[in-house]
TIGUVO-615188 format. One record per atom (N, C-alpha, C): x, y, z; atom name. Coordinates in Angstrom, 2 decimals, always signed. Layout:
N
REC:east:north:up:atom
REC:X:Y:Z:CA
...
//
This chain:
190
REC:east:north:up:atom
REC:+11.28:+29.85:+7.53:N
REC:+9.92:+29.99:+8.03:CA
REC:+8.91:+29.95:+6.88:C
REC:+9.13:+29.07:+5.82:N
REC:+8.00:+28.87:+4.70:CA
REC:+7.21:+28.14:+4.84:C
REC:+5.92:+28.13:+4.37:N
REC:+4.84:+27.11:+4.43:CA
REC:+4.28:+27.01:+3.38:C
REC:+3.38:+25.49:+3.67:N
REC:+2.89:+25.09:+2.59:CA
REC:+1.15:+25.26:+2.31:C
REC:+0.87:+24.77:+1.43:N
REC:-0.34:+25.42:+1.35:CA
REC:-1.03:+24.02:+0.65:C
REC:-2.13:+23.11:+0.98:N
REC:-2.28:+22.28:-0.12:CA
REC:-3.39:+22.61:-0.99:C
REC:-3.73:+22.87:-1.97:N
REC:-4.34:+23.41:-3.03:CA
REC:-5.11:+22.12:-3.62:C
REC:-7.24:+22.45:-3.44:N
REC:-7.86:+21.32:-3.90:CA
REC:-8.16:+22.43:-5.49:C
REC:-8.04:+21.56:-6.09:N
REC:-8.45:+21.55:-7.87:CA
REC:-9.53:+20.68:-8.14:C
REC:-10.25:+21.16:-9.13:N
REC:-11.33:+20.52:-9.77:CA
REC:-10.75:+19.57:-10.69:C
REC:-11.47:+18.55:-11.14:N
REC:-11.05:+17.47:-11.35:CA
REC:-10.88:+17.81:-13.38:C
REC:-9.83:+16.72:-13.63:N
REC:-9.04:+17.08:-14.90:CA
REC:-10.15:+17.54:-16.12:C
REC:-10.63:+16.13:-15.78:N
REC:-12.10:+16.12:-17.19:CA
REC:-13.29:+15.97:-16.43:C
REC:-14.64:+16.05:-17.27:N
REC:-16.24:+16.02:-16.63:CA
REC:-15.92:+14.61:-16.26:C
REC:-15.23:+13.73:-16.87:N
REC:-15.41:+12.22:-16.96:CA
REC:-14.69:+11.67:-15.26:C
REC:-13.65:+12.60:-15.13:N
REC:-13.33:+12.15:-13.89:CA
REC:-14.41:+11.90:-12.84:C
REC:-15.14:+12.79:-13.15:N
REC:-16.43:+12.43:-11.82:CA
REC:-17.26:+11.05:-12.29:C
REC:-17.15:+10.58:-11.56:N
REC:-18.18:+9.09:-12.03:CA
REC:-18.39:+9.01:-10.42:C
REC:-19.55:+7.74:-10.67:N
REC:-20.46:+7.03:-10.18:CA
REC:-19.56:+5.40:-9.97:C
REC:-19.34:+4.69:-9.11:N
REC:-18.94:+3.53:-9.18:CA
REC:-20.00:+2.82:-7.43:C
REC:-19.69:+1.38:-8.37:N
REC:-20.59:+0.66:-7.27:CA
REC:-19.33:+0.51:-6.10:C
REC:-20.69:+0.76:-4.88:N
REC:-20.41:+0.20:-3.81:CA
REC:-20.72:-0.81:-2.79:C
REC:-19.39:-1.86:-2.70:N
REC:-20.04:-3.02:-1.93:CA
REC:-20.20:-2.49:-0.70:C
REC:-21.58:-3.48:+0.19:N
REC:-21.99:-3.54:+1.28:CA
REC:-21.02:-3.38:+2.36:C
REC:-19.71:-3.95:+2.02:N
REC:-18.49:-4.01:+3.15:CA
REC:-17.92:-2.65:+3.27:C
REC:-18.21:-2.41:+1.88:N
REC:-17.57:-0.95:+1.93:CA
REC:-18.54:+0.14:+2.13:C
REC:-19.73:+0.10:+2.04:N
REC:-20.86:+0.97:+2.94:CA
REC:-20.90:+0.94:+4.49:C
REC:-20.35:+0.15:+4.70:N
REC:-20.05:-0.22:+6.40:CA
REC:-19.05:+0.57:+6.78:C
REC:-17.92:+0.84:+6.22:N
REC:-16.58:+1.00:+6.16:CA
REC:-16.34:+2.49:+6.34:C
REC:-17.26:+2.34:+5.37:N
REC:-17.80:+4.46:+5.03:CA
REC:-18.84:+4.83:+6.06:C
REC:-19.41:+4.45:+6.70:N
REC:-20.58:+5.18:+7.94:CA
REC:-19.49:+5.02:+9.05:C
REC:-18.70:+4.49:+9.30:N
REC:-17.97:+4.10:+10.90:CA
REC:-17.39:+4.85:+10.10:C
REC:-16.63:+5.45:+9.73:N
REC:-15.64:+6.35:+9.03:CA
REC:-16.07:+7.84:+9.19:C
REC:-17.09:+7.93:+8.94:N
REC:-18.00:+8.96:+8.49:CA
REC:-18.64:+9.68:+9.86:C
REC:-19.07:+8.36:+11.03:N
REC:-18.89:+8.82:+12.55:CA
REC:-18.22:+9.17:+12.76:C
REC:-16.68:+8.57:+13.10:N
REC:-15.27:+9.16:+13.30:CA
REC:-15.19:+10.49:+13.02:C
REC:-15.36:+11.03:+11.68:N
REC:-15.52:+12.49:+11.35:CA
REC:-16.47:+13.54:+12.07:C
REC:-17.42:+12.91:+12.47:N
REC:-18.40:+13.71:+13.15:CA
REC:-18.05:+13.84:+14.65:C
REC:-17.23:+12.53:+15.32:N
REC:-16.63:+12.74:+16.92:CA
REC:-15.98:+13.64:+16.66:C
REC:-14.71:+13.51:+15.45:N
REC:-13.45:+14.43:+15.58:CA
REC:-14.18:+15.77:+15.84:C
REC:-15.22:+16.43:+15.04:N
REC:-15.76:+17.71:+14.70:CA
REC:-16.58:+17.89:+15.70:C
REC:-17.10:+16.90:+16.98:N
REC:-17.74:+17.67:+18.14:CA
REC:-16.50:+17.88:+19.46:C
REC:-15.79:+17.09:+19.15:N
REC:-14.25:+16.86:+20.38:CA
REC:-13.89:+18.63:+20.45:C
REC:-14.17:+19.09:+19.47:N
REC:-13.53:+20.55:+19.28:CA
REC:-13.81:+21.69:+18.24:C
REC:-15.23:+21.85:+18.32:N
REC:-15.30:+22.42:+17.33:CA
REC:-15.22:+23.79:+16.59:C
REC:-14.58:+24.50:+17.39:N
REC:-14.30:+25.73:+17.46:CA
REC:-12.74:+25.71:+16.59:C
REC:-12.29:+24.90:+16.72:N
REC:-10.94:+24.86:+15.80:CA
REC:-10.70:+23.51:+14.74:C
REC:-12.16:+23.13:+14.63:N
REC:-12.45:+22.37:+13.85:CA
REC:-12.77:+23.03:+12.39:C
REC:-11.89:+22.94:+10.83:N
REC:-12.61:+23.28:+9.65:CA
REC:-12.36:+22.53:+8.42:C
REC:-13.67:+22.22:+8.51:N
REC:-14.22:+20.46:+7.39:CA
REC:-14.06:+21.53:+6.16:C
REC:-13.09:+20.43:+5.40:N
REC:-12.54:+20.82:+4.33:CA
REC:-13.64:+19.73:+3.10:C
REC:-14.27:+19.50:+3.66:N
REC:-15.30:+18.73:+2.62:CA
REC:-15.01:+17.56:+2.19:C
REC:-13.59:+17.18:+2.67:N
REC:-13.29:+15.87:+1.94:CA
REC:-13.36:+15.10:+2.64:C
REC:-13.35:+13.61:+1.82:N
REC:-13.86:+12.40:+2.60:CA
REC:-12.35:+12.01:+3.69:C
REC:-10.99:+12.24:+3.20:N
REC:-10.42:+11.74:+3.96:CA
REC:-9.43:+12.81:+4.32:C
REC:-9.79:+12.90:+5.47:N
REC:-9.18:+14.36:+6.61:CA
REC:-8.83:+14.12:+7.77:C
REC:-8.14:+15.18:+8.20:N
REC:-6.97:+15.14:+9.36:CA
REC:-8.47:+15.24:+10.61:C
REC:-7.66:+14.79:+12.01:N
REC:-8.55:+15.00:+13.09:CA
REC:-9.65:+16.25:+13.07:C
REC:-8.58:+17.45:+12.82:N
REC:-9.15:+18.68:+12.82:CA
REC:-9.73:+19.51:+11.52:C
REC:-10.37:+18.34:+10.44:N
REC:-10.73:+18.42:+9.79:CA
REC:-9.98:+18.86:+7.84:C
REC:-8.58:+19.32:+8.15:N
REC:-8.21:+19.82:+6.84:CA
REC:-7.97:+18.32:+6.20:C
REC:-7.94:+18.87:+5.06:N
REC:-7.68:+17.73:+3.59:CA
REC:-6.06:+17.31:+4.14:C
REC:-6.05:+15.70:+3.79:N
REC:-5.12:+15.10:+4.16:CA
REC:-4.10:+15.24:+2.92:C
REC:-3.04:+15.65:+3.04:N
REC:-1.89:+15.89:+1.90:CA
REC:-0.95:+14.32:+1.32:C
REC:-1.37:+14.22:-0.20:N
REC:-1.10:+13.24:-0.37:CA
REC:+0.20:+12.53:+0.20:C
REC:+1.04:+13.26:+0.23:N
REC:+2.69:+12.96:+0.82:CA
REC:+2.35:+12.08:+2.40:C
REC:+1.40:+12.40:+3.08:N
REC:+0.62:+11.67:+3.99:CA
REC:+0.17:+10.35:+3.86:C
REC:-0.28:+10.42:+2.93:N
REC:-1.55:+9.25:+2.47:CA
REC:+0.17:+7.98:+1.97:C
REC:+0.92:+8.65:+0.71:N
REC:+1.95:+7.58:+0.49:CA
REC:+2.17:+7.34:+1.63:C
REC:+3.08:+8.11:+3.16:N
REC:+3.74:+7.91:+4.06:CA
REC:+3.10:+6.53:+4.86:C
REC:+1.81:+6.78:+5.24:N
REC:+0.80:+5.60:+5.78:CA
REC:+1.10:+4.32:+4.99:C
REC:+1.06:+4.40:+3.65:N
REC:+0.78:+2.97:+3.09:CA
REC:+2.42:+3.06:+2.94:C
REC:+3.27:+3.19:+3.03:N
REC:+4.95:+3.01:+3.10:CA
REC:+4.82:+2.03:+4.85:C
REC:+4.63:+2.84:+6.02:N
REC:+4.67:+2.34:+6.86:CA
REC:+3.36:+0.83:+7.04:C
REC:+2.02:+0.90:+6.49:N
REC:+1.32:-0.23:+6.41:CA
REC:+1.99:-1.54:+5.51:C
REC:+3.21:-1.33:+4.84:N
REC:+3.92:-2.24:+3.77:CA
REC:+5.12:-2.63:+4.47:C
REC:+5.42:-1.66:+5.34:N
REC:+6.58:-2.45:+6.67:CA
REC:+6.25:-3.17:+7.48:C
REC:+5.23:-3.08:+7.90:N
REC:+4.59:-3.94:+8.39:CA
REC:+3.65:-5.60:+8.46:C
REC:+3.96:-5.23:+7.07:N
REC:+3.25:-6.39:+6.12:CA
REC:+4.08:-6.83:+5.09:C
REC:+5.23:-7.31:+5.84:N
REC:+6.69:-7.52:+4.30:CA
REC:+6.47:-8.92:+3.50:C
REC:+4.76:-9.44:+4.00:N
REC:+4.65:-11.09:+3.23:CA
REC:+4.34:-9.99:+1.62:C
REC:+3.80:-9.18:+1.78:N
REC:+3.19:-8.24:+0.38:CA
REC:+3.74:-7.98:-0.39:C
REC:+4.57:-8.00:-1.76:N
REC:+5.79:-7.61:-2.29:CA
REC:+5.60:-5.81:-2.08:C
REC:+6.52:-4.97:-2.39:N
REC:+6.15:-3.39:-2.45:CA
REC:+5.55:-2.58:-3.38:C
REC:+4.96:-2.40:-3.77:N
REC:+4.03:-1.40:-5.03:CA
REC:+4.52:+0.37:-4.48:C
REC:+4.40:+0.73:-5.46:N
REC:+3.97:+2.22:-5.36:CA
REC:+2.49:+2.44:-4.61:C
REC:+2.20:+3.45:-4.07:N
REC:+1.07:+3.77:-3.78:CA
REC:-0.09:+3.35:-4.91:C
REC:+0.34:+4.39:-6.37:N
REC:-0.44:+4.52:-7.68:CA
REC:-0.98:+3.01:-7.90:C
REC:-0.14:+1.84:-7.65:N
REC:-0.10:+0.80:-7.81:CA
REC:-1.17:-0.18:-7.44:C
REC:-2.02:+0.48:-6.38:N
REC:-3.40:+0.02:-6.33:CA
REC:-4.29:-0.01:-7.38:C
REC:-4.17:+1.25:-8.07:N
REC:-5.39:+1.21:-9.22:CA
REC:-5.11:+0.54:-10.26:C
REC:-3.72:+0.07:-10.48:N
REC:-3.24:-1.02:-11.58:CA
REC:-3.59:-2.27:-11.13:C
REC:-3.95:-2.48:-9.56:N
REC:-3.91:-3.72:-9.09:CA
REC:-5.55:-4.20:-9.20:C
REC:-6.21:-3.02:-8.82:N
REC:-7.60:-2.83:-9.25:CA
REC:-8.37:-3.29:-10.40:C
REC:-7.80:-2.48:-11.38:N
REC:-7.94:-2.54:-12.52:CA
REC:-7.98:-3.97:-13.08:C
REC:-6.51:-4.22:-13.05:N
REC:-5.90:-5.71:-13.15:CA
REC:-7.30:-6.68:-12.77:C
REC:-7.70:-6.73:-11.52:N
REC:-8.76:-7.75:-11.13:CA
REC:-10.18:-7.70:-11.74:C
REC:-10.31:-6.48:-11.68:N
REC:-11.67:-6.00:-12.50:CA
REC:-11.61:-7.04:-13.78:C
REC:-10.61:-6.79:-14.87:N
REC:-10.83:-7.36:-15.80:CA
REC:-10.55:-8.63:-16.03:C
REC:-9.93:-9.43:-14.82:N
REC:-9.89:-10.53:-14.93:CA
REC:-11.15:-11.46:-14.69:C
REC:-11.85:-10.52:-13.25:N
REC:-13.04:-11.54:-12.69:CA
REC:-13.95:-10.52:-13.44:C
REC:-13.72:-9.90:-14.32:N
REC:-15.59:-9.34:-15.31:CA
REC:-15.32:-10.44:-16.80:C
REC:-13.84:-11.41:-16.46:N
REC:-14.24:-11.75:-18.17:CA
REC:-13.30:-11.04:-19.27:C
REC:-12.38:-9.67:-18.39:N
REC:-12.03:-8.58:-19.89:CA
REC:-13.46:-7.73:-19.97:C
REC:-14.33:-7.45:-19.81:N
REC:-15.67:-6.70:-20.20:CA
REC:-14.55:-5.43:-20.23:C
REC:-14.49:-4.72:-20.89:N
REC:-13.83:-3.34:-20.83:CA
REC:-14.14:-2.56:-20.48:C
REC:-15.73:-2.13:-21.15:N
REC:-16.08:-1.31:-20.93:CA
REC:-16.65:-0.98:-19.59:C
REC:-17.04:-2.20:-19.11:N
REC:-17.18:-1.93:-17.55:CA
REC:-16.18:-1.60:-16.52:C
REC:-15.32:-2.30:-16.73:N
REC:-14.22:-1.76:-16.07:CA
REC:-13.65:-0.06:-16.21:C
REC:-13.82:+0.12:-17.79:N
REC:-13.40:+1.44:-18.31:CA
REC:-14.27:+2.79:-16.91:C
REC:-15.59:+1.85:-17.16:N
REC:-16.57:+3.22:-16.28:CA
REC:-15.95:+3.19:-15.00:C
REC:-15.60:+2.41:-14.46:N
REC:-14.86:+2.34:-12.95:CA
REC:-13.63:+2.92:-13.03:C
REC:-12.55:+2.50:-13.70:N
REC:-11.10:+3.44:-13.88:CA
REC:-10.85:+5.02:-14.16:C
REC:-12.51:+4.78:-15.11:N
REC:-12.23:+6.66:-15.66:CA
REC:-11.19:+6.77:-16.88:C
REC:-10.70:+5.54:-17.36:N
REC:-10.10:+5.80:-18.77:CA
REC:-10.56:+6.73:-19.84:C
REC:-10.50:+7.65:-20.53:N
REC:-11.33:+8.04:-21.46:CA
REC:-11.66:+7.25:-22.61:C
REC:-10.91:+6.40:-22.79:N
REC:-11.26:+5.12:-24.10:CA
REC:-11.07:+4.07:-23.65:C
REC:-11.86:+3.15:-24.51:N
REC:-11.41:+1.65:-24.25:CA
REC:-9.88:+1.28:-24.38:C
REC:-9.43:+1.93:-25.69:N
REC:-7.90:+1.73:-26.09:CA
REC:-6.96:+2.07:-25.06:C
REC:-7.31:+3.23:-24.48:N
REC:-6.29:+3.67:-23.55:CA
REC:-6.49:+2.15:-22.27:C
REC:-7.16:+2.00:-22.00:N
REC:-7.89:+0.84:-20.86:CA
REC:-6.82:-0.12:-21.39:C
REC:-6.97:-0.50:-22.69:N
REC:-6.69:-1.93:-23.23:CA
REC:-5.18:-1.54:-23.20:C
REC:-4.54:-0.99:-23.54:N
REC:-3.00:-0.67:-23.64:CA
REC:-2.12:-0.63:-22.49:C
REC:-3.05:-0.13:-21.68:N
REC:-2.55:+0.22:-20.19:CA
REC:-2.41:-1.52:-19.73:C
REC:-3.38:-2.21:-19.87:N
REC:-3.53:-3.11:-18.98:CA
REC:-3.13:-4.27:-20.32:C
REC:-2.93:-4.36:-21.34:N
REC:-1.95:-5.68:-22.73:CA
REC:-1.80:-6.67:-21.99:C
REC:-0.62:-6.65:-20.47:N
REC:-0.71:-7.90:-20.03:CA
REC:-1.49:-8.80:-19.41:C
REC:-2.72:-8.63:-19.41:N
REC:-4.02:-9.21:-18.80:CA
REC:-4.65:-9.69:-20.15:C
REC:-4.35:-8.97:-21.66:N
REC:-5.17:-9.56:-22.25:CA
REC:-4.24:-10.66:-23.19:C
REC:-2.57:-10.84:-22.44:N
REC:-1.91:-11.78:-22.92:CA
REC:-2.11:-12.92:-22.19:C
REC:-2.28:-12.80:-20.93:N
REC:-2.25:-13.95:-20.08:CA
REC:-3.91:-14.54:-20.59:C
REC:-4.54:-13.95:-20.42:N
REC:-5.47:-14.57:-21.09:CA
REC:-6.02:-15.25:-22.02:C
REC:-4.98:-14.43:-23.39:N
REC:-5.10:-15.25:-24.53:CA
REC:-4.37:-16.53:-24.51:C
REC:-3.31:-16.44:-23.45:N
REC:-2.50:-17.87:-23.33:CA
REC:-3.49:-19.22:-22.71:C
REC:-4.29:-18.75:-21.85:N
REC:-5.38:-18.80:-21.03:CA
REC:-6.36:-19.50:-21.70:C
REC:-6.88:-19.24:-22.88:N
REC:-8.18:-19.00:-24.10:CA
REC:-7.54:-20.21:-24.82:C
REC:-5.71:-20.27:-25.26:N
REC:-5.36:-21.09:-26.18:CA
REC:-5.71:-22.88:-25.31:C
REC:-4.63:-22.57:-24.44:N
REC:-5.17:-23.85:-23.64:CA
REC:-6.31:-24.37:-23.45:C
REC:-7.51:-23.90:-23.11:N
REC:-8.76:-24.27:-23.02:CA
REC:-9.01:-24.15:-24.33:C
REC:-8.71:-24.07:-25.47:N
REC:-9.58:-24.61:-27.23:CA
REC:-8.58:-25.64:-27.01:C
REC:-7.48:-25.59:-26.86:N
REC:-6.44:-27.09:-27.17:CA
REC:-7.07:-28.34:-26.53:C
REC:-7.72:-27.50:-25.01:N
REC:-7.78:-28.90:-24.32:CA
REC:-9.53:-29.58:-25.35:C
REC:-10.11:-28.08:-25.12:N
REC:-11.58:-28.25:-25.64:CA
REC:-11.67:-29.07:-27.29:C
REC:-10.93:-29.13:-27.86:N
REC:-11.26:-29.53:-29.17:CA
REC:-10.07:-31.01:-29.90:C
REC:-8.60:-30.83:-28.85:N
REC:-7.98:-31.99:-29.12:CA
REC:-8.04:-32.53:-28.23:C
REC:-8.36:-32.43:-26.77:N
REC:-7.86:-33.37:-25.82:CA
REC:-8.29:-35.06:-26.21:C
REC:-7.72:-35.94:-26.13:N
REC:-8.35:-37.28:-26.01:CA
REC:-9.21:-37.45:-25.16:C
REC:-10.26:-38.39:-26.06:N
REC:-11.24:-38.29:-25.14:CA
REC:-10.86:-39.14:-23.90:C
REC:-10.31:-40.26:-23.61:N
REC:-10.21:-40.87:-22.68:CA
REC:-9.59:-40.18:-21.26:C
REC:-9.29:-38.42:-21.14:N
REC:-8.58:-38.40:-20.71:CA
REC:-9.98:-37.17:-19.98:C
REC:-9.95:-36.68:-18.71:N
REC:-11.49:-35.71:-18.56:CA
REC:-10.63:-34.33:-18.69:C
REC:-11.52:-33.55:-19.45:N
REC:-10.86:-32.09:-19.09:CA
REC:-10.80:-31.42:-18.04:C
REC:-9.62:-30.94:-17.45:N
REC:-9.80:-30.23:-16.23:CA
REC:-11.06:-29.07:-16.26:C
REC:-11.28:-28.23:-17.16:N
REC:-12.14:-27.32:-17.25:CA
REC:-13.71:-28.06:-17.74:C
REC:-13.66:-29.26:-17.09:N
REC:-15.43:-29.60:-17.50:CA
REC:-16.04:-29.09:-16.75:C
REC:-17.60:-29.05:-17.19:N
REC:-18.84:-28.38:-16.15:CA
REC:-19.02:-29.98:-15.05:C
REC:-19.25:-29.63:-14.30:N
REC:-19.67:-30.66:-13.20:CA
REC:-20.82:-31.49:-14.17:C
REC:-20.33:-33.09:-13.56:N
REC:-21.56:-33.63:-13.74:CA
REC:-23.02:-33.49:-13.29:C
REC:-23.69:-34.30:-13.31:N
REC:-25.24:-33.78:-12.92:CA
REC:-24.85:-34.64:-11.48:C
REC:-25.80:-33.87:-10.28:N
REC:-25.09:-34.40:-9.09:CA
REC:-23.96:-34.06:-8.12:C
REC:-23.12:-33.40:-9.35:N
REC:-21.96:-33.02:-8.56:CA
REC:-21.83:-31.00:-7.74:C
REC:-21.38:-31.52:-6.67:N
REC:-21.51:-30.03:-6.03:CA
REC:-20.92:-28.77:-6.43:C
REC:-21.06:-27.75:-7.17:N
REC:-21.12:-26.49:-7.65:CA
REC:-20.85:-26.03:-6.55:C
REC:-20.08:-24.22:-6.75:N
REC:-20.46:-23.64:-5.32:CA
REC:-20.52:-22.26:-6.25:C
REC:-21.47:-21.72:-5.82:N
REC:-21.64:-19.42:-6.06:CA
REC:-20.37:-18.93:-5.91:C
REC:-20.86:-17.94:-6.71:N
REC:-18.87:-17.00:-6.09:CA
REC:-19.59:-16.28:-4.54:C
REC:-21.13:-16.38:-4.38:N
REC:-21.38:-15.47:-2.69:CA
REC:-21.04:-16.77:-1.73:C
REC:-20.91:-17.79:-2.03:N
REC:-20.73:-19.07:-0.97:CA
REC:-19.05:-19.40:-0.83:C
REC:-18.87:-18.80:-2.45:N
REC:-16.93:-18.98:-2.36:CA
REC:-16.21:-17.45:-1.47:C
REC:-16.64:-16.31:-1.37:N
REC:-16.49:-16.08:-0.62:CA
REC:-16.63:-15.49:+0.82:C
REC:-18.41:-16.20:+1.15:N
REC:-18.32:-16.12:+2.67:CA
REC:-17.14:-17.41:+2.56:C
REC:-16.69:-18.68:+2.58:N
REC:-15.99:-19.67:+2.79:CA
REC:-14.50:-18.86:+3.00:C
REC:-14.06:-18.15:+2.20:N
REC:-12.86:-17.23:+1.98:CA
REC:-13.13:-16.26:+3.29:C
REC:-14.18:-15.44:+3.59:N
REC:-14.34:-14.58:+4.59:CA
REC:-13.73:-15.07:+6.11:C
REC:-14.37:-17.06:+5.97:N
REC:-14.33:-17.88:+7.24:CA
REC:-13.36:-17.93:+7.19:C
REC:-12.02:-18.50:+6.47:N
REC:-11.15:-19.28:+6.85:CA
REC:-9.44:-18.24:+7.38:C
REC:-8.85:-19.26:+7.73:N
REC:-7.96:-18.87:+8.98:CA
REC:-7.08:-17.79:+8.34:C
REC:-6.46:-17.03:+9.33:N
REC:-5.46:-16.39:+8.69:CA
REC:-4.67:-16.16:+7.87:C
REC:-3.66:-17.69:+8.04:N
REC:-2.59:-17.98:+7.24:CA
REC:-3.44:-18.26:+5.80:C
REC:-4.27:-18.92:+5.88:N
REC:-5.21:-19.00:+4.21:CA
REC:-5.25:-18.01:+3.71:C
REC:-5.65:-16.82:+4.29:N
REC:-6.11:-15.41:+4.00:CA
REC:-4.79:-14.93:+3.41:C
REC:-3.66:-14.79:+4.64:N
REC:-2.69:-14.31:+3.88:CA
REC:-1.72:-14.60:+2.61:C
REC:-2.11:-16.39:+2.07:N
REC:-1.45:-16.68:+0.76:CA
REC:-2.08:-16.76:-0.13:C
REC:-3.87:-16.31:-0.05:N
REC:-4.44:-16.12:-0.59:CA
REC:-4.46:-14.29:-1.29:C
REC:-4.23:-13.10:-0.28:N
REC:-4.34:-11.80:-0.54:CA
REC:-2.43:-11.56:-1.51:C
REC:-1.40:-12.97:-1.11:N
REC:+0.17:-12.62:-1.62:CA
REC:-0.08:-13.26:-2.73:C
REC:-0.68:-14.33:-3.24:N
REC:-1.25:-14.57:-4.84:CA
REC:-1.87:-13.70:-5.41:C
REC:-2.98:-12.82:-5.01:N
REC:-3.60:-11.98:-5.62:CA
REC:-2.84:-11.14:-6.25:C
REC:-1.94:-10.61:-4.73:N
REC:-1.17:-9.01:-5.26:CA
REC:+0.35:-9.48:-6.21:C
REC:+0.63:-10.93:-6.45:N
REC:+1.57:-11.25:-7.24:CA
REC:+1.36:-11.50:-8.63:C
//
């Protein structure tokens, strides 16, 4: 007849608390979310007690992480095109993209992860700044020996020729069909 108790703690360092941007999709995401919390807490509110956190049980207590893995274990059975990660494995996957589509910027990324150093950032994540440098070599090889008779794959468009925004590349990505979507989200996470 033992029980458990889940215990909220203040966070490790001042630095853990940050500020990170939020996209529009995900301001959407968070108010319908955020209703949900407010039905659950009029459905019953007498045995309703808001534990303050953003992601909580019907009846309001803090959701216990052993929960949170269990969900994304069963959301990954369900989805076996995905290879399997650890839970933790999001914020490496995160991370990972951040610094690929900022360029490597570190330090921006750093403010989003909560690394306390750049070094720690850069060490953690080495294989992003190998693939890259492999990445960097090819484009001076192509940029400085290619023959000329031959066009570089990485040229800027001619004058005339159609460009597209990364906001036009992905509403186009937003539009298209399923199956696109899904060998598009199993490249990402590979």
């Amino acid at each position: 007849r033992s029980t458990t108790s889940l215990i909220l703690k203040s966070t490790k360092t001042a630095s853990s608390c940050r500020t990170i941007f939020m996209t529009s999709a995900l301001k959407e995401e968070l108010k319908k979310w955020l209703n949900q919390l407010a039905t659950d807490e009029r459905k019953d509110p007498t045995r309703y007690h808001d534990s303050g956190m953003l992601f909580r049980l019907p009846n309001g207590l803090a959701v216990e992480p052993v929960l949170i893995r269990k969900k994304f274990l069963k959301w990954q059975d369900a989805h076996p095109e995905f290879p399997r990660i650890v839970f933790h494995g999001l914020r490496h996957s995160s991370a990972t993209y951040q610094l690929m589509i900022s360029g490597g910027d570190v330090k921006a990324v750093q403010g989003t992860t909560g690394h306390a150093t750049a070094d720690m950032l850069v060490n953690t994540y080495a294989h992003i700044q190998q693939s890259s440098r492999v990445e960097l070599g090819k484009k001076f090889e192509e940029g400085f020996y290619a023959k000329s008779e031959s066009p570089s794959p990485q040229a800027v468009p001619a004058a005339g020729e159609p460009t597209i925004s990364m906001t036009a590349l992905l509403e186009l990505l937003k539009n298209a069909d399923p199956e696109v979507k899904a060998q598009l989200r199993l490249a990402l996470l590979t």
